[in-house]
C-alpha positions in Angstrom: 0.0 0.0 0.0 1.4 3.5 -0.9 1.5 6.3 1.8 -0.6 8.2 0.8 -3.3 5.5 0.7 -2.1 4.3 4.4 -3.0 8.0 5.1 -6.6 7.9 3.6 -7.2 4.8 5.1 -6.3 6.1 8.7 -3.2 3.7 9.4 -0.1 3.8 10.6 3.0 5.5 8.2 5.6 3.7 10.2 6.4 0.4 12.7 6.8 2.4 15.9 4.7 0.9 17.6 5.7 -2.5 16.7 9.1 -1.4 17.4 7.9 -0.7 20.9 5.8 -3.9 21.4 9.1 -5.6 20.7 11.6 -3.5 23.1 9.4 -3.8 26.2 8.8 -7.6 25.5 12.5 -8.0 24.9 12.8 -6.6 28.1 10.0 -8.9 30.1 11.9 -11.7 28.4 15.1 -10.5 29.9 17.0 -13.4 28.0 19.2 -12.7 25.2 18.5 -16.4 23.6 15.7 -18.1 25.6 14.8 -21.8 25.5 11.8 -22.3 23.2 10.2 -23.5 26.6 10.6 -20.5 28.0 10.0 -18.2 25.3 6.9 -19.8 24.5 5.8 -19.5 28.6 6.7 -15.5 28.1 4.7 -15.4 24.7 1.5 -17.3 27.1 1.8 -15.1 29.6 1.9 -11.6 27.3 -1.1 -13.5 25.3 -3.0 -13.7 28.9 -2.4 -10.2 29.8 -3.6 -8.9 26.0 -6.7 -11.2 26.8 -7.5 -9.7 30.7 -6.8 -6.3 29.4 -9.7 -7.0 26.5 -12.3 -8.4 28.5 -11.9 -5.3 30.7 -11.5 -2.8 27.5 -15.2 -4.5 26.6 -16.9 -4.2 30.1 -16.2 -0.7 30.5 -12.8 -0.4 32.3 -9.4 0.4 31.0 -6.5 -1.7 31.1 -4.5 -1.6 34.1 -0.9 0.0 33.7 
């Protein structure tokens, strides 16, 4: 998609916030090459909090911080 048509269509023009999602879970992983056991318990536990934080985005509440 060109930029200007990621403009129109109201998304993003760069990764930034990708970029971010991947330094702070870098940083919860806190393992420069992690086991695939415990990456994969990291990438449960991030998918767990993504899921709380939904069900409260949808009752009403905001994410906790």
């Amino acid at each position: 998609m060109a930029p200007s048509e990621m403009v129109s269509a109201n998304l993003p023009r760069s990764n930034n916030s990708i970029e971010g999602w991947h330094n702070a879970f870098a940083k919860r992983v806190s393992i420069a090459h992690p086991t695939t056991t415990k990456l994969t318990g990291k990438i449960r536990r991030e998918q767990s909090k993504f899921e709380v934080d939904i069900a409260q985005i949808r009752q009403g509440q905001g994410p906790k911080p």
